[in-house]
ZAKOLGU-238672 format. One record per residue (C-alpha): y, x, z; residue in one letter. Coordinates in steps of 0.05 Angstrom, whole numbers, padded with zeros to 5 digits, always signed. Example, Ala and Ser with C-alpha at 12.3 -4.5 7.8 and 13.67 -1.06 7.14 Angstrom:
2
-00090+00246+00156A -00021+00273+00143S 
This chain:
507
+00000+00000+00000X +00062+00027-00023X +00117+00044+00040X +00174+00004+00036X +00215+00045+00096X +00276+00069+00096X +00286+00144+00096X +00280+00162+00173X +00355+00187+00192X +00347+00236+00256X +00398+00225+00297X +00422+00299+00328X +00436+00266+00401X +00356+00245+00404X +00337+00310+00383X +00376+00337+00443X +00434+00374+00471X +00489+00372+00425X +00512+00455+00429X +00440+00472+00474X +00374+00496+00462X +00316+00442+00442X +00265+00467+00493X +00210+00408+00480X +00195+00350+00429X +00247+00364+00375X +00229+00295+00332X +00206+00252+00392X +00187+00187+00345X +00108+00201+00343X +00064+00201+00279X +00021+00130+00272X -00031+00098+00234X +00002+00041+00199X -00051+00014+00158X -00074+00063+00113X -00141+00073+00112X -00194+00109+00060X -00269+00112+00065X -00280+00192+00061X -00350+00222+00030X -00397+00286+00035X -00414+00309-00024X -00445+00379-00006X -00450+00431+00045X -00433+00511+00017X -00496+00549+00032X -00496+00580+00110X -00454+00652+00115X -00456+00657+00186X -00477+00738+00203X -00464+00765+00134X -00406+00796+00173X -00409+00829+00249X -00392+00789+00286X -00326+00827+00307X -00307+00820+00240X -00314+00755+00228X -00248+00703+00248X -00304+00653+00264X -00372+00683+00279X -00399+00604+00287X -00373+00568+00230X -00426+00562+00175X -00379+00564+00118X -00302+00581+00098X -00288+00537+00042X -00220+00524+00032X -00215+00523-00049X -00249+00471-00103X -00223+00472-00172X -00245+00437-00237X -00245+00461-00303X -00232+00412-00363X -00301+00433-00388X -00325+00388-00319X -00348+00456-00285X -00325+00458-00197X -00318+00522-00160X -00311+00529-00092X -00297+00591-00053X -00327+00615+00020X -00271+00661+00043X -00322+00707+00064X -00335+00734+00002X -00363+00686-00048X -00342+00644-00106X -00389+00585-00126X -00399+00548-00179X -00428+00476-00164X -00474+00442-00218X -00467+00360-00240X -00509+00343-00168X -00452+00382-00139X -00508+00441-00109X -00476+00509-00106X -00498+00575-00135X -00466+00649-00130X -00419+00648-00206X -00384+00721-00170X -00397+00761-00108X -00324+00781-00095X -00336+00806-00027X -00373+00863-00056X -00325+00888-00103X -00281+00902-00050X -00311+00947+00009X -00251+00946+00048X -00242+00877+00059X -00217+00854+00122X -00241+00783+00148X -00226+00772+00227X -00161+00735+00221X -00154+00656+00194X -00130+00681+00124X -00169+00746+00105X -00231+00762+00063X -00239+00730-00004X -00166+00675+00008X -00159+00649-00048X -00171+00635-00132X -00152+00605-00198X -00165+00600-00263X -00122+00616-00322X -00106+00547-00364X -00135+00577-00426X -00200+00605-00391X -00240+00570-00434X -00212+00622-00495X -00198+00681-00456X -00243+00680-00391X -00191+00695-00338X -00190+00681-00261X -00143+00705-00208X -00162+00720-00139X -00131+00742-00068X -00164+00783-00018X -00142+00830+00035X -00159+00897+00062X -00155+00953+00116X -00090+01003+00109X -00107+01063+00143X -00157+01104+00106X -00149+01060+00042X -00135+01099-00022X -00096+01054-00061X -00021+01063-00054X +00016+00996-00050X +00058+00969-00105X +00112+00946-00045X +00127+00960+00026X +00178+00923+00066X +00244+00949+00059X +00245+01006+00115X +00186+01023+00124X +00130+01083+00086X +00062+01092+00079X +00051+01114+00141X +00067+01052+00175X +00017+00993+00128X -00036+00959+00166X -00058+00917+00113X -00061+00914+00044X -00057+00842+00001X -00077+00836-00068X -00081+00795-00127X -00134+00808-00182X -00145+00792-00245X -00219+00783-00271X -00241+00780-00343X -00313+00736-00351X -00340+00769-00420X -00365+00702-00437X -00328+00636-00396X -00382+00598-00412X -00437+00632-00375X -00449+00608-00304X -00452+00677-00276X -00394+00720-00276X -00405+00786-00320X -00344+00822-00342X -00283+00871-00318X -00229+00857-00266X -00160+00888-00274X -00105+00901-00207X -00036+00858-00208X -00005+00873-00146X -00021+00907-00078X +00037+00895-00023X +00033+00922+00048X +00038+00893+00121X +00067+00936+00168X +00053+00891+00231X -00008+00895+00282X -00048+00829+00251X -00063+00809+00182X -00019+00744+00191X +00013+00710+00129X -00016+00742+00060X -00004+00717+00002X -00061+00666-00005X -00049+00626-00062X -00050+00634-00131X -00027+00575-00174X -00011+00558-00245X +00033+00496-00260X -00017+00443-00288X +00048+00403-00317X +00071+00457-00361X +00037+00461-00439X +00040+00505-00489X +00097+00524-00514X +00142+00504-00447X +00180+00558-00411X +00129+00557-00349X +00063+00553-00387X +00014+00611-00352X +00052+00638-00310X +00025+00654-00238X +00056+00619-00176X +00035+00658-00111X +00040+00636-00039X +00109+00659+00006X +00103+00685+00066X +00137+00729+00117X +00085+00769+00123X +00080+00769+00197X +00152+00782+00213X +00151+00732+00260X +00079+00728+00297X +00037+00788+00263X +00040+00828+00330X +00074+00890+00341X +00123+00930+00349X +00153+00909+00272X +00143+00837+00283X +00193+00778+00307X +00242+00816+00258X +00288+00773+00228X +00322+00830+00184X +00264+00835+00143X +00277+00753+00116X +00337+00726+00079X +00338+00785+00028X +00321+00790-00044X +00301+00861-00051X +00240+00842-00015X +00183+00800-00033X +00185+00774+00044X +00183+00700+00045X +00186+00688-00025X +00148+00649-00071X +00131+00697-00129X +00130+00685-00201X +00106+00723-00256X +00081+00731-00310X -00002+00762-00309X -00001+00794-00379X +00013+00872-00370X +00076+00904-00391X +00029+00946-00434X +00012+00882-00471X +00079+00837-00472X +00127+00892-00486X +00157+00867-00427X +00201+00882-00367X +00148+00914-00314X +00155+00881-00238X +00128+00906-00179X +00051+00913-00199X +00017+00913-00279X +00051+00849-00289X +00110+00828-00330X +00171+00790-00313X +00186+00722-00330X +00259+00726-00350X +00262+00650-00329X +00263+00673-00264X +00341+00665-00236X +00338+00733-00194X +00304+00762-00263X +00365+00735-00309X +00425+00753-00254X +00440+00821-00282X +00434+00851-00208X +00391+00903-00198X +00386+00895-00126X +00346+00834-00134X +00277+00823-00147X +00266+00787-00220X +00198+00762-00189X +00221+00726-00138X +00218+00644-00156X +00247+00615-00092X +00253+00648-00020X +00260+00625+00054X +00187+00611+00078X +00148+00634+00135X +00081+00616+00111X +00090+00566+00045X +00014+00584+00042X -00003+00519-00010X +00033+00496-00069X +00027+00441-00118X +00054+00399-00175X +00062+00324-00179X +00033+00304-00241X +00071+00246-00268X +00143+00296-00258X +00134+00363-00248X +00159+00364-00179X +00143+00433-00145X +00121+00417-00068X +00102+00480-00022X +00071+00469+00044X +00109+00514+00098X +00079+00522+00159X +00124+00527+00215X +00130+00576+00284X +00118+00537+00346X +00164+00476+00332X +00167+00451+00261X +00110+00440+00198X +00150+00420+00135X +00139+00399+00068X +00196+00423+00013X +00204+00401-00053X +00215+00479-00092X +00261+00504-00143X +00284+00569-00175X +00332+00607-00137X +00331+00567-00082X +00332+00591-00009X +00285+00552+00046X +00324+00587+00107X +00265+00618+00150X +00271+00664+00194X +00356+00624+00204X +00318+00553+00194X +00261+00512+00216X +00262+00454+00193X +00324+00423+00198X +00344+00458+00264X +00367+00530+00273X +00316+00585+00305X +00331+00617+00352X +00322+00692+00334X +00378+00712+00295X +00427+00687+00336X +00387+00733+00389X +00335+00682+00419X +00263+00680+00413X +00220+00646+00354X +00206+00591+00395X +00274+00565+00411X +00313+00511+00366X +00385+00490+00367X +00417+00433+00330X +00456+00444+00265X +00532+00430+00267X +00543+00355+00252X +00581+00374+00196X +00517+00414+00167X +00461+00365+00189X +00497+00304+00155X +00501+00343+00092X +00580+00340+00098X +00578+00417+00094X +00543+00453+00051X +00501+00522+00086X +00466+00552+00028X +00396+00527+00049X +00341+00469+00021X +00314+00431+00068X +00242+00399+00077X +00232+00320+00056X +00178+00304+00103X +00168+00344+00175X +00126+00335+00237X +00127+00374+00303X +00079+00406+00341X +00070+00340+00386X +00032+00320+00320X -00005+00383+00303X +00000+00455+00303X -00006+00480+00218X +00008+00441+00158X -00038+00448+00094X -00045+00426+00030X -00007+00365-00001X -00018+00337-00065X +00023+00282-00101X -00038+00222-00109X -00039+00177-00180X -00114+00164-00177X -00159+00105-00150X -00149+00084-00086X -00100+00027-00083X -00078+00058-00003X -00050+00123-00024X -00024+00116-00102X +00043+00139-00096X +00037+00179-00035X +00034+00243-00023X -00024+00258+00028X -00028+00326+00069X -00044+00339+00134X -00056+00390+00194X -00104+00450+00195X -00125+00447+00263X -00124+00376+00287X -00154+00350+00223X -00102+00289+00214X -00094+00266+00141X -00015+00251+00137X +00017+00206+00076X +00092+00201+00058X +00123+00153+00001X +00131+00202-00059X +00197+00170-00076X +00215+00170-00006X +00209+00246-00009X +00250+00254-00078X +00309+00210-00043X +00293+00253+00018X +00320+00314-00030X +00391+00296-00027X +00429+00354+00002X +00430+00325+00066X +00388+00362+00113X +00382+00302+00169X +00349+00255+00112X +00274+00250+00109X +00215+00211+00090X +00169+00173+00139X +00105+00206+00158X +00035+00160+00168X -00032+00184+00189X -00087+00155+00148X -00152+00127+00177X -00209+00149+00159X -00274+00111+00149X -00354+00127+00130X -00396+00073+00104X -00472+00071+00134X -00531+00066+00087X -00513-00022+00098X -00449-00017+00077X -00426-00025+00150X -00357+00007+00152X -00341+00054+00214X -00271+00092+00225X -00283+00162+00246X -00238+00229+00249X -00246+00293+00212X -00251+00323+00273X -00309+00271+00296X -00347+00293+00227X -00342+00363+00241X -00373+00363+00306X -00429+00306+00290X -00447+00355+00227X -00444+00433+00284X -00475+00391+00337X -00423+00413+00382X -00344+00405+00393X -00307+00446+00355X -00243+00465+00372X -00206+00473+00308X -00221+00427+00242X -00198+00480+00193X -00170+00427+00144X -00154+00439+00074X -00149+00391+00010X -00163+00407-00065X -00150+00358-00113X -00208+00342-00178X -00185+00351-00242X -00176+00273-00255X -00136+00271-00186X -00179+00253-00123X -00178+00288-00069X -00229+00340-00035X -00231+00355+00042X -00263+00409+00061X -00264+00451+00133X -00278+00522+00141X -00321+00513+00198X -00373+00462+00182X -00377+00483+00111X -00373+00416+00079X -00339+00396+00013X -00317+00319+00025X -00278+00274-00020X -00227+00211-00005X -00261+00160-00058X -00247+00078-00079X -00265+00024-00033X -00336-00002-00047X -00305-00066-00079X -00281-00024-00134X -00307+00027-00181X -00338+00087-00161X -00294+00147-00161X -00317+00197-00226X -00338+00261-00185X -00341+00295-00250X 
């Protein structure tokens, strides 16, 4: 059912003080189910990986699979990755098998934190004709004997912990079901702080843009701050390393995979070559970086497109206040580490990371202008604790058409806004956004008895045990339904239709 709501206008006097610190509940209005409610579906369980990794260097030792990817090709082929090293291919009964064994290309893999190992993967929109696939992993720093395309500003060699990179893999024949071929390096950047905490996990390619248009193939990635604010450390919680474009820190990257050697091109960073559509690539300053798409995120760690428009959405997941969703746009700046949300942090006016303060009336109306974009849907950490993927919904079920449905990594919710409500929600006006709705979930039993559940309640029924964190993430099918899947139980689920209509195509 579509929301008819008004856009939800926070008032700065219930957020509290008007010139003080927040110190609890920024958006007190809670998060409800208001009728929403889709029946949710297993379709398989990726094949047990728990001890292919000591224990020590495993983030969760217990959890029998770390899905967090499933794509489609047009040719009606589904991957799947387990972050722990493998890429799968699933055949038409939806049963897995090894299609590339990525953990053992790279020896020096790190796994032990929530977004290491084998992160993340795409394919290249004309894979079919030229066999190309994109993936993320991280490794170790010290003893490593690569030399990183970038290192923060400030800092050597001597001071990387981590390495992140982005790799580009050539399958001799795309049609085979088993990877055989040659893999070529994009980029390697560098994290100077204690943890491996905010890599660059995605890799994206607009599905909107055709042949011929100005964004066709051209590689999105993830923006983080690469653990400037909670990576540990003595370089962390370091707000001069955000808010700058000679960096790569925060931003969304985007570029262009062909080689310089190939295009003719302006070289970037790594073996990759510029996309002159790029506003910091076209502004004639050389202190800028030309890959840089948009900047201002602590952990923008998902991206998508909405289908019907083109709109550019980037889930940003917030300190210990505020999860956002932000509609993106070249150039644009997103404010971390000087914004959360629609509040101010509290570190760079010489606070901690945890502290908010209200905007000046002036700002928060919209009245005047600060230099930053704003999210168009929020929650705070009375809801949950990390936002993940969102994907604008134009497929079967009735409930969410017209929505766009996310949700929380560790809680497990499933969240819906109004799509338009988020578009009028991008107005300049930093106090203006859209309603937020938790959807209920329900199974059907083998009677067609209907029975409302949680993720969370799924998860644990499918360990035998309680879990303490779902591990959430959505994919979306190449005719646009949705996939849940958790990197702890291992199970690839999918929103479908109602039984009184069709039967979703899982093809």
């Amino acid at each position: 059912m579509r929301s008819t709501m008004p856009l939800v206008v926070i008032a700065l006097l219930a957020a509290g003080p008007l010139f003080g610190q927040i110190t609890s509940n920024p958006i007190p209005a809670p998060i409800e189910k208001r009728g929403i409610a889709v029946e949710i579906r297993d379709l398989v369980r990726l094949p047990d990986t728990r001890g292919i990794r000591p224990a020590d260097q495993d983030v969760s030792p217990s959890g029998w699979a770390r899905v967090s990817y499933v794509r489609d090709l047009p040719d009606g082929r589904r991957f799947a990755n387990d972050s722990r090293g493998f890429l799968y291919l699933l055949n038409g009964t939806n049963q897995p098998s090894v299609y590339a064994d990525v953990g053992a290309a790279f020896s020096l893999g790190v796994y032990n934190r929530l977004e290491s190992g084998f992160i993340g993967f795409v394919f290249h929109p004309e894979f079919a004709r030229n066999g190309l696939f994109y993936t993320v992993h991280a490794e170790r720093g010290p003893g490593n004997p690569k030399t990183p395309d970038f290192i923060p500003p400030g800092f050597t060699l001597k001071d990387v912990t981590y390495h992140n990179i982005i790799t580009e893999w050539h399958a001799t024949n795309p049609a085979a079901n088993t990877f055989a071929g040659t893999r070529r390096e994009l980029l390697r950047e560098a994290h100077v702080v204690a943890n491996l905490t905010h890599p660059m996990g995605a890799v994206e390619f607009n599905p909107t843009a055709n042949p011929g248009d100005a964004d066709y193939g051209l590689l999105y990635t993830s923006g983080s701050d690469h653990g400037f604010s909670n990576g540990g450390g003595p370089n962390a919680s370091n707000p001069t390393q955000t808010q700058r474009l000679d960096s790569i820190i925060t931003a969304i990257l985007r570029i262009d995979p062909r080689s310089p050697s190939a295009t003719r091109g302006v070289k970037g960073l790594g073996d990759y070559t510029m996309p002159m559509a790029n506003k910091f690539a076209a502004d004639g300053d050389p202190k800028t970086l030309g890959e840089i798409y948009a900047y201002g995120f602590r952990n923008a760690h998902r991206i998508s497109w909405d289908l019907t428009d083109g709109t550019m959405f980037a889930s940003d997941i917030g300190m210990n206040q505020i999860e956002e969703i932000n509609i993106v746009r070249n150039g644009e700046n997103y404010g971390w580490m000087k914004r959360e949300g629609y509040f101010e942090n509290g570190r760079p006016r010489g606070g901690e990371l945890n502290q908010l303060f209200p905007l000046p009336a002036d700002v928060l109306a919209g009245r005047q202008k600060d230099g930053f974009t704003y999210p168009v849907a929020v929650y705070d950490h009375d809801e949950g604790q990390a936002v993940t993927d969102g994907f604008a919904y134009h497929g079967r079920i009735a409930a969410l058409n017209g929505k766009f449905v996310f949700g929380d990594i560790q809680r497990g919710r499933l969240f819906a806004s109004d799509l338009a409500a988020m578009k009028r929600a991008d107005d300049g006006i930093p106090q203006t956004v859209a309603p937020v709705e938790e959807i209920q979930l329900y199974v059907r039993d083998a009677n067609g008895g209907r029975t409302n559940v949680s993720l969370q309640e799924l998860i644990d029924r499918t360990m035998g045990a309680r879990i303490t964190r779902a591990d959430l993430h959505i994919s979306r099918s190449r005719d646009g339904e949705l996939f849940v899947t958790s990197r702890q139980d291992g199970v690839i689920r999918m929103l479908v239709p109602d039984e009184g209509g069709p039967a979703p195509r899982t093809r």
